[in-house]
C-alpha positions as CSV (number, residue, x, y, z in Angstrom):
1,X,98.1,201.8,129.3
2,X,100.5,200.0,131.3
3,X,103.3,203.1,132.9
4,X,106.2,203.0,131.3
5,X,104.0,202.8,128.1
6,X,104.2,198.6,128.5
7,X,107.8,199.2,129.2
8,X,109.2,199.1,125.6
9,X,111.5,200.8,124.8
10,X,110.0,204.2,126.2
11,X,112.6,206.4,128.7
12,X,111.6,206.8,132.6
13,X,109.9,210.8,132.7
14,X,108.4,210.3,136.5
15,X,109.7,208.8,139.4
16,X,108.1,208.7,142.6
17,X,110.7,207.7,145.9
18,X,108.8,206.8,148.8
19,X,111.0,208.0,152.3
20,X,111.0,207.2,156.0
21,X,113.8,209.2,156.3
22,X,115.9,205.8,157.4
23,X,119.0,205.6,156.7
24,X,118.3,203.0,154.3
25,X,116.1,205.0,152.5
26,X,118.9,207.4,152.2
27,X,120.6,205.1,150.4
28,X,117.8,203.9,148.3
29,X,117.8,208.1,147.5
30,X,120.9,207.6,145.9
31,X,119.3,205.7,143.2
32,X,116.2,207.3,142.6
33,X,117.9,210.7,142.0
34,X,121.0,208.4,139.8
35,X,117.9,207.1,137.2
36,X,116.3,211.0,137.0
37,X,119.8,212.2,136.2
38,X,120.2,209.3,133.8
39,X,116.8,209.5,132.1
40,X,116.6,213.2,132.9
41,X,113.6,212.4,134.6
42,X,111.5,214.7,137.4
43,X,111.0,212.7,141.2
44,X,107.6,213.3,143.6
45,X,109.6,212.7,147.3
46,X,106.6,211.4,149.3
47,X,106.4,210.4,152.9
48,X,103.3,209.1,154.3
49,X,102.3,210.4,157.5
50,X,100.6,207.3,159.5
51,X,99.7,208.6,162.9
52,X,100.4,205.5,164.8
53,X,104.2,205.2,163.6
54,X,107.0,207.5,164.8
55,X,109.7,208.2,163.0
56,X,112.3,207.8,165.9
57,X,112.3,207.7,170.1
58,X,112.3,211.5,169.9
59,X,109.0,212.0,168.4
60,X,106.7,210.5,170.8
61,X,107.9,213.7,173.1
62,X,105.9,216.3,170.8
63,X,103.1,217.5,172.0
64,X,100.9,217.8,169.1
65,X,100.0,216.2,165.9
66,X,101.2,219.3,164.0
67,X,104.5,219.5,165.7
68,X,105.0,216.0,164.2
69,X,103.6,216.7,160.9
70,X,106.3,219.9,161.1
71,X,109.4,217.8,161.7
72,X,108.2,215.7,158.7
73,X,107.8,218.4,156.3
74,X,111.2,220.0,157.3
75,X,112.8,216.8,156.7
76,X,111.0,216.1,153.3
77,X,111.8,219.3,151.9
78,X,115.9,219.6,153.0
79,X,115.9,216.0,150.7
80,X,114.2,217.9,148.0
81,X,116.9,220.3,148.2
82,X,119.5,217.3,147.7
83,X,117.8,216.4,144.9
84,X,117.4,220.2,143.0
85,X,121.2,220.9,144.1
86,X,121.6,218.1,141.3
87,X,119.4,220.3,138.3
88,X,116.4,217.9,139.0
89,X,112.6,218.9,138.8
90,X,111.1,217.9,142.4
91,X,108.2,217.7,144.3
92,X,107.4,216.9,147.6
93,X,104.0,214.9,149.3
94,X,102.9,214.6,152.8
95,X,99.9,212.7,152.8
96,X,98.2,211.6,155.6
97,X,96.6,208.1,155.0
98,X,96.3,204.6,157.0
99,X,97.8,202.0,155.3
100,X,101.1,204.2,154.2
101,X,101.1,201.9,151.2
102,X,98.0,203.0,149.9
103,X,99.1,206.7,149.8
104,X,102.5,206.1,148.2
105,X,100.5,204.3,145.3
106,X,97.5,207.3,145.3
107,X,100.6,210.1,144.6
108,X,102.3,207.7,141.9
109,X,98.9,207.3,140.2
110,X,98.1,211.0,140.4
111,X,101.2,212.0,138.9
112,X,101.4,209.2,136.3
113,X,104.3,208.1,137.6
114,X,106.2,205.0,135.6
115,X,108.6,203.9,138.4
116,X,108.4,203.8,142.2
117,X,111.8,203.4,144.5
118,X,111.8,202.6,147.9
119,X,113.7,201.1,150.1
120,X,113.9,197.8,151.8
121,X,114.8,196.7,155.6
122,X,116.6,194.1,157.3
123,X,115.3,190.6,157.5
124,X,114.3,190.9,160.7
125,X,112.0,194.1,159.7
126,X,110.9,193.2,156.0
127,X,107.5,193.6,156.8
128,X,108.3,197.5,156.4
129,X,109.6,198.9,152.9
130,X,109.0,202.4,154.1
131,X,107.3,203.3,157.7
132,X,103.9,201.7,158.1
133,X,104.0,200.0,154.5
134,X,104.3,195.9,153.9
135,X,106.8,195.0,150.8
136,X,104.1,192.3,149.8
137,X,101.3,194.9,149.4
138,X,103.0,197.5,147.3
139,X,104.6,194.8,144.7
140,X,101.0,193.1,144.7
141,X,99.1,196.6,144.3
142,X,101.6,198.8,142.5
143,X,100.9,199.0,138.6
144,X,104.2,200.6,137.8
145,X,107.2,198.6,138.0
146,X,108.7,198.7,142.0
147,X,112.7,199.5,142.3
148,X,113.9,198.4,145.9
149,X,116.9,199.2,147.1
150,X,118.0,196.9,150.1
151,X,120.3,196.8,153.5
152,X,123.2,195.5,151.7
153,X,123.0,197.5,148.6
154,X,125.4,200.4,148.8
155,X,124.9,203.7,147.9
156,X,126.0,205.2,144.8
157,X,126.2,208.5,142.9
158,X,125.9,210.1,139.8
159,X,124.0,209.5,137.1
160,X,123.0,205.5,137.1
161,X,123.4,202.9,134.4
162,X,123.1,199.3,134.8
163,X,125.5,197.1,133.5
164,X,125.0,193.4,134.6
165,X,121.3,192.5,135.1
166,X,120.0,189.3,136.1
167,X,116.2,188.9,134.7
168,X,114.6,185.7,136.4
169,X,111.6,184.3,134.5
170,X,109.4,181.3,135.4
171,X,107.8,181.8,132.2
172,X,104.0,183.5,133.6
173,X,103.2,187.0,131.6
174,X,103.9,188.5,134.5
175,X,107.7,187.3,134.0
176,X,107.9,188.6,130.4
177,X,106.3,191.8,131.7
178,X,109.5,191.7,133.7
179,X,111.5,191.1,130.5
180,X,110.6,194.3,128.7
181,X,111.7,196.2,131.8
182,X,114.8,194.8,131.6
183,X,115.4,195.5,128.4
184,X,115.1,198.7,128.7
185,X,118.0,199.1,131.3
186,X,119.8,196.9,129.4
187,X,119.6,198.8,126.3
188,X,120.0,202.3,128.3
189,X,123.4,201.3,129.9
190,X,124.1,198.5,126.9
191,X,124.7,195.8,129.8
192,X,125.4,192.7,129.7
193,X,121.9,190.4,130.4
194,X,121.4,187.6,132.3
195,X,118.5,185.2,132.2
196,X,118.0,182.4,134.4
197,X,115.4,180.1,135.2
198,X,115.6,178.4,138.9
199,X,114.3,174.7,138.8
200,X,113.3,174.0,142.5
201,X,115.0,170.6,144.0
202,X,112.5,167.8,145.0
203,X,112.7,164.8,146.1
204,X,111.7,163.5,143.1
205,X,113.8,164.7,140.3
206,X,110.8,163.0,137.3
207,X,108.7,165.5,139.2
208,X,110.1,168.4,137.9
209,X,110.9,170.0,134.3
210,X,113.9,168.3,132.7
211,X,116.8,170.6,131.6
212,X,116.7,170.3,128.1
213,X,112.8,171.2,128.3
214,X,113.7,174.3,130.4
215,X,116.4,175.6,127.9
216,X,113.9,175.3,124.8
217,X,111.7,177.6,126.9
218,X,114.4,179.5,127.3
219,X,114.8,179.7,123.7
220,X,111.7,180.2,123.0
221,X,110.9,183.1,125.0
222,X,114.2,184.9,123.3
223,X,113.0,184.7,119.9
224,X,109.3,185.4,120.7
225,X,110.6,188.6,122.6
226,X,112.8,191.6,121.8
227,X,115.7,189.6,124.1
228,X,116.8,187.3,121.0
229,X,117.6,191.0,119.1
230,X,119.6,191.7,122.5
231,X,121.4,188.9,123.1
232,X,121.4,187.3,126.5
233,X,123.1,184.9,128.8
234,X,120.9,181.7,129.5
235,X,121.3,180.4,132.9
236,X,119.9,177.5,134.2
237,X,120.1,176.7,138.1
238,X,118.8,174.3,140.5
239,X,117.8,174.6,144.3
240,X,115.9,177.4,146.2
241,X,114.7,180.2,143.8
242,X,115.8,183.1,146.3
243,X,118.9,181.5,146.7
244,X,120.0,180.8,143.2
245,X,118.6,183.8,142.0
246,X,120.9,185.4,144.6
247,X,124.0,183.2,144.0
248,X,124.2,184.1,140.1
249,X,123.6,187.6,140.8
250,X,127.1,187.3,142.8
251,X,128.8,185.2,140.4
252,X,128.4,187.6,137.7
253,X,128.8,191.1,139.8
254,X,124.7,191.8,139.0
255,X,123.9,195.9,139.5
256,X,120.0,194.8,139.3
257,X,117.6,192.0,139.9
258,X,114.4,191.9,137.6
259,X,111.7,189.9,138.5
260,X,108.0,189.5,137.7
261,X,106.0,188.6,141.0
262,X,102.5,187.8,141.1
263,X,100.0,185.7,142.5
264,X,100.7,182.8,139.9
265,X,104.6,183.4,140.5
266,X,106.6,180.9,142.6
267,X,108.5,183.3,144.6
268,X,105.4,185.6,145.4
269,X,102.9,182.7,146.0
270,X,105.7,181.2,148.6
271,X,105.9,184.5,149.9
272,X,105.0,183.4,153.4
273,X,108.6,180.8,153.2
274,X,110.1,183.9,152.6
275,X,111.2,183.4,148.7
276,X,110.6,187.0,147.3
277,X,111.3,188.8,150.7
278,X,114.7,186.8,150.5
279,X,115.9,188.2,147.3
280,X,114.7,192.0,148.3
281,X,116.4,191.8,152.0
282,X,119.7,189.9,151.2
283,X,120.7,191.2,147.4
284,X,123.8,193.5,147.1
285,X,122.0,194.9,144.6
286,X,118.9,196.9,143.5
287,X,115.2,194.6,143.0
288,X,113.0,195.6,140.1
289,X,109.7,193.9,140.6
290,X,107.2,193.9,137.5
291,X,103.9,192.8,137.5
């Protein structure tokens, strides 16, 4: 079973946050512990230990491994005491593992977890999501939907409802995987839904999907899904996927991005020109990445 029992309809229970102690992952703290309030919800605070990365210009100045592995843990556990100051059910995770992807995905698993949050870096470091971790492997790897909070997106506080979500499909399953998730944040904070498909500029324009074609997919994919019963927005944009994806999500104020990236996905099989690393390092708003 997919987590988030296939993502219909079903409320968040487990959330796993995956920290480097950065100050953007402070910031992506803010929402993991705003969805557990909202979904009354427990969080796993993990942060993987890989040897070979330090945490800051200090650290290389301990002496030992277990002075390091001691700094870690203290840090870890004063955030867990952030989060239980706010009536949340916590637990913390210092595992020990090379790649630091592979162990934030071993403690989701074990704890069943339906939603991973982590944060993203600037554009100039989006090879890291969290210390020692690669943004590409953990949406390509991750079976439960990934929430990534990046360098523009501001902190918040409180209990967290989204209210204007843009949900970008290019029309693979992985995409209306992506749609049930949207529903249900849509439904939770009874926002307003936007979906948009991006048709890339060429050269040619009879080389691409004509408009009209593109809307009755649209269509189509509202009354085959739970989004007709909704009611939605259709958009319709042309250009660069990132950067339509990211224009509409200004024009209409988004508070979340939903997207399903996979292999067969334009934006994650362009990954290398930077298409789904775009929208993760330069929205002003939370990613949710299905799959």
């Amino acid at each position: 079973m997919t987590p988030m029992a296939a993502l219909s309809g079903i409320a968040l229970k487990r959330i796993v946050f995956g920290t480097d102690f950065s100050v953007v992952a402070e910031r992506a703290a803010t929402y993991a512990k705003g969805l557990a309030l909202s979904f009354s919800a427990s969080v796993d605070l993990v942060h993987v230990f890989d040897t070979d990365v330090y945490l800051d210009d200090a650290e290389p100045r301990l002496r030992t491994l277990d002075d390091r592995l001691a700094v870690r843990s203290e840090k870890l556990e004063a955030l867990a005491k952030t989060f239980a100051a706010e009536g949340l059910r916590t637990r913390t995770e210092l595992p020990i593992v090379r790649p630091s992807w592979s162990g934030l995905l071993k403690a989701a698993e074990t704890e069943k977890a339906d939603l991973i949050v982590v944060a993203t870096r600037s554009k100039a470091q989006l090879k890291r999501v969290f210390v020692g971790s690669t943004v590409e492997e953990l949406i390509r790897q991750a079976p439960q939907p990934v929430l990534t909070v990046g360098p523009h997106v501001a902190a918040m506080d409180g209990p967290l409802e989204f209210r204007r979500i843009v949900y970008a499909t290019d029309f693979t399953p992985e995409a209306e995987k992506a749609a049930q998730a949207a529903l249900l944040f849509a439904g939770h904070g009874d926002a307003n839904l936007y979906v948009c498909h991006v048709i890339p500029c060429r050269e040619n324009s009879e080389d691409g999907p004509a408009e009209g074609d593109v809307r009755e997919n649209l269509e189509r994919l509202l009354a085959a899904s739970s989004l007709g019963a909704y009611g939605c927005e259709l958009e319709i944009a042309y250009g660069a996927p990132a950067e339509s994806i990211l224009a509409l999500a200004e024009k209409v104020k988004a508070d979340l991005i939903v997207m399903g990236p996979r292999k067969h996905s334009f934006w994650l099989t362009h990954v290398q020109r930077g298409v789904t690393l775009e929208v993760l390092a330069q929205a002003t708003c939370p990613v949710l990445t299905v799959h």
